[in-house]
N, C-alpha and C positions, 0 to 999 in steps of 0.2 A: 311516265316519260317514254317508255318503249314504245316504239311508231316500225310500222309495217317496214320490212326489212334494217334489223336494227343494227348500229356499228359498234366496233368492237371500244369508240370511246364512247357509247352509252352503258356497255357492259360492263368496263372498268369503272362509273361512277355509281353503280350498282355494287359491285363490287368494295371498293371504298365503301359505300355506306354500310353496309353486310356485315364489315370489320368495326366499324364504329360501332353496333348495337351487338355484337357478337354472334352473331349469326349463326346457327349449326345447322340450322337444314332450309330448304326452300319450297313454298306453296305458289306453284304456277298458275294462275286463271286468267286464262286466255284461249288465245288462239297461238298459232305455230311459233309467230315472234318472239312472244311472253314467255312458250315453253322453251325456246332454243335459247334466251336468254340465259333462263333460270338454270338451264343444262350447264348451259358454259358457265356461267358463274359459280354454280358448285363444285368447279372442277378449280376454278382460279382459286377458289378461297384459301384451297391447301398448297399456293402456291405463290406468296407473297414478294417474293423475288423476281415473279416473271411478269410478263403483263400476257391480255389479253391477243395481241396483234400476234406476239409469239407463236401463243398456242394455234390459233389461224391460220400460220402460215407451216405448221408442222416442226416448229424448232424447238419444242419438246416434247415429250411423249407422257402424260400423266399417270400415276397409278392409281389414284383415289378423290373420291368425288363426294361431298356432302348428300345425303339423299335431298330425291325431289320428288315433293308429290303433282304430278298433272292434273289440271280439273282442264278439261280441254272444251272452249267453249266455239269451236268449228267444224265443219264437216271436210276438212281439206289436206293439210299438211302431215298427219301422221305422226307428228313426233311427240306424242304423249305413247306412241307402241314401238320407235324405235332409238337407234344410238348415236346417231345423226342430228349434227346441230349448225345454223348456219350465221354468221355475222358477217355483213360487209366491214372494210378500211377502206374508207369514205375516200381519201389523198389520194390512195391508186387507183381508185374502181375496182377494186375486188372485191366479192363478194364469195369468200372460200366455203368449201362443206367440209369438216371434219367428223368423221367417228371414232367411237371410242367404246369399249367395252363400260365403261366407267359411267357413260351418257344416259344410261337405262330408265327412266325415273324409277322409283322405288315403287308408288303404288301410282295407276291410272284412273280416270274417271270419263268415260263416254257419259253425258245426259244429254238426250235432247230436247230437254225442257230448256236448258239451257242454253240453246242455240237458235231458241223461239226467236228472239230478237234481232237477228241479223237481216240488215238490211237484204236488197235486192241484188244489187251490183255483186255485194260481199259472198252473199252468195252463191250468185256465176264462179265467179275468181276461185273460191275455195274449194267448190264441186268439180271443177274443169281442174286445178292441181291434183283432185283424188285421181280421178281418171287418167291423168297422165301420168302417176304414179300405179296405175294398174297396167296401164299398158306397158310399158319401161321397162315395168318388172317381168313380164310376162315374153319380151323381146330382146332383155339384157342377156350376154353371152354367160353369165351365171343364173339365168333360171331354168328352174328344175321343175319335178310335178307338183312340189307344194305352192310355191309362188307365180305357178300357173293357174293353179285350180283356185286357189284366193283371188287374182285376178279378175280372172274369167267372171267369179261370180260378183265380184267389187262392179266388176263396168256393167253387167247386166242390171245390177241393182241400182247404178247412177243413168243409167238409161231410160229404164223406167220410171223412176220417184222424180228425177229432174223437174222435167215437165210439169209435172204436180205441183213442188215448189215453187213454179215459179207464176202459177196460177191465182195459188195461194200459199202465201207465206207461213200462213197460222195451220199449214194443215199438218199435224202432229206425226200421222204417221208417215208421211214422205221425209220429215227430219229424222226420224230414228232409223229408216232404212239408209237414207244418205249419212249418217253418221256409222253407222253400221258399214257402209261400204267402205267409207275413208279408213276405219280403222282396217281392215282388210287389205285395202291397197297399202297401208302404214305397213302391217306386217309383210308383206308380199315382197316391198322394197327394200325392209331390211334383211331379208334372205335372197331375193333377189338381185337386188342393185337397181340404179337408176343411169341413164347413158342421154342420146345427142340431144333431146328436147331442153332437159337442164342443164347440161354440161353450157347450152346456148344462150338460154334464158339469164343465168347467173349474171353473165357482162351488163346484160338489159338494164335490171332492175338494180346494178351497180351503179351503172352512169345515171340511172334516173330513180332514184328510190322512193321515187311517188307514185312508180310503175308498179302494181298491186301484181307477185308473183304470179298468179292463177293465169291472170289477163299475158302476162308476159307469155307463158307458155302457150296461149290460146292462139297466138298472132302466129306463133313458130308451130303448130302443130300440124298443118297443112302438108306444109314441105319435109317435115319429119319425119312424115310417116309417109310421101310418096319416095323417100330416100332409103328408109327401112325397108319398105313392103319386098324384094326381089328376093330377102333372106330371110324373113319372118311372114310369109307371106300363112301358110296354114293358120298361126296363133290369132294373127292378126283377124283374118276372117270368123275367127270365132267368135274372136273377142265384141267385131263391130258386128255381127250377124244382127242384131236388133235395130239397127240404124242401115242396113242393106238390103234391108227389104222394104215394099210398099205397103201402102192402107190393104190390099189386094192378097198381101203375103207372098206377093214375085220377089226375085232377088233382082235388085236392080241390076244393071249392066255399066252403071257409073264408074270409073277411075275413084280409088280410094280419097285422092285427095278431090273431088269433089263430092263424093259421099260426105266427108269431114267437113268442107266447108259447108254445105248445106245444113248440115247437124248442127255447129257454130252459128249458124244465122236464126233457124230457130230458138235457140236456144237464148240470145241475143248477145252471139260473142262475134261476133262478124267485124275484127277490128285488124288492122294492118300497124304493120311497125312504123308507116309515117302517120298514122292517126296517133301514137306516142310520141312525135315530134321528133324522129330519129330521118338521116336523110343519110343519100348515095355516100355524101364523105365519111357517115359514124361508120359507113362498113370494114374498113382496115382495121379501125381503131376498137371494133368490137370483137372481127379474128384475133387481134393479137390478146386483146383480154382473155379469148378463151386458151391460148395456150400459155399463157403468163402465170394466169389464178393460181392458188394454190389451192389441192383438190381435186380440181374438174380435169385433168390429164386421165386418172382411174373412169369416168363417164365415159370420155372419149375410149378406152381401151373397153370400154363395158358395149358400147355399139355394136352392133349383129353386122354391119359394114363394113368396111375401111372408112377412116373419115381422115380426109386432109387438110389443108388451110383453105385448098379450091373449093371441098365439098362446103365447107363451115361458110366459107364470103358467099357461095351461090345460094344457100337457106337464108341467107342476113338478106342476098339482095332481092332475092325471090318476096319474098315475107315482106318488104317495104307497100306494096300499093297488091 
């Protein structure tokens, strides 16, 4: 029953059932959803009094969590290596991030024999979330040299194997490098942090939870990063060096956000917030999600910017067409 951004009343009938069979520990096999599930739900189980929306929205603070084992069958989300775990509450449109010391799974499983299978689209979406969880990390006002130099080598690694991937699906060793990178960016962001691209995307794939996260962040990554580059401007150049130069080996002279968009259209993520069916009037109503959510205020404070209500509606309306 878990479907791609999952809510906190699929967790709770998870959870229920958990209790019915008795449940003491949890085996994840999936991708992000499946694992942030299984996260949150080992933390509820020892918590029979509260529900899930609770924990969500920070109205309590857990000390102990069932273990979990991850078998992580994506190359994208990261949360089989870190303490971060995500459920929308479907009624408001929130879609909060909570971490937790508690969230850690016990033991992890990168295979990518495993990840043979994933379609094309799936993918795009999951390799484009590594990446923005490598750069994030790498431009969040808490990174440091460790979660730079994991970065740095995460996006070189999805830069080059992408491609690959997407030529051929079945080609073994561009999945093991791109699983390899995700978990990299996984760690990166959880010493690092994560800030405006997700803090933005959350509202997206809240109001429309068929909007595949990866893809949400791909629409917003344009104006993200022409909004960052004035304070992150060195990291960032490092990071995209491989997508800034030509067949020739010149450094092109392009604007970061057309570097990006170009990279997104090869890659075939060239999509806009109203090709998600999102229009001029969702833009109020997606600023105020962002300052509403519970969680995404710490992203916001994580930005290498200043970011206000103006900056956040100008990315929404920018990113439309």
């Amino acid at each position: 029953e878990v479907r791609a951004n999952p809510s906190t009343a699929l967790i709770d009938r998870c959870i229920d059932l958990s209790r019915k069979f008795g449940t003491q520990a949890f085996i994840a096999i999936g991708g992000g959803s499946v694992i942030d599930t299984a996260k949150i739900a080992a933390i509820m189980l020892g918590y029979p009094e509260a529900s899930c929306e609770q924990l969500m929205q920070y109205q309590f603070f857990p000390e102990q969590s069932a273990p979990v084992v991850a078998i992580n069958l994506t190359h994208g989300t990261g949360s089989e290596t870190n303490h971060f775990g995500v459920a929308g509450i479907d009624e408001k449109n929130y879609k909060p991030a909570i971490g937790f010391e508690e969230m850690y799974p016990l033991y992890s499983i990168d295979d990518p024999n495993l990840m043979a299978s994933l379609p094309l689209n799936q993918t795009r979406y999951v390799t484009l979330d590594a990446l923005t969880h490598a750069i994030e990390a790498a431009t969040a006002k808490g990174a440091g040299p460790f979660s730079k130099t994991l970065s740095i080598k995460s996006a070189d690694l999805i830069f080059r194997y992408f491609p690959r991937i997407l030529r051929d699906l079945n080609d073994r060793e561009a999945r093991y490098y791109l699983a390899f990178a995700s978990m990299l960016a996984g760690i990166s962001f959880d010493n690092g942090g994560l800030h405006l691209g997700h803090a933005l995307e959350h509202p997206i794939s809240a109001m429309k939870p068929g909007v595949p996260h990866g893809l949400g962040l791909a629409v917003l990554l344009p104006e993200v990063l022409d909004t960052i580059y004035p304070a992150a401007q060195e990291i960032l150049d490092e990071i995209l060096q491989p997508i800034r130069r030509t067949e020739a080996g010149i450094k092109t002279k392009a604007g970061i956000k057309e570097v990006i968009k170009q990279w997104l259209a090869e890659v075939g993520l060239a999509t806009t917030m109203g090709d998600l069916g999102f229009e001029q009037e969702d833009v109020a109503t997606l600023t105020d999600l962002v300052y509403t959510t519970p969680g995404i205020q710490y992203m916001l404070d994580s930005t290498p910017v200043a970011v206000s209500p103006e900056t956040v509606a100008r990315i929404f309306r920018n990113s439309l067409s």
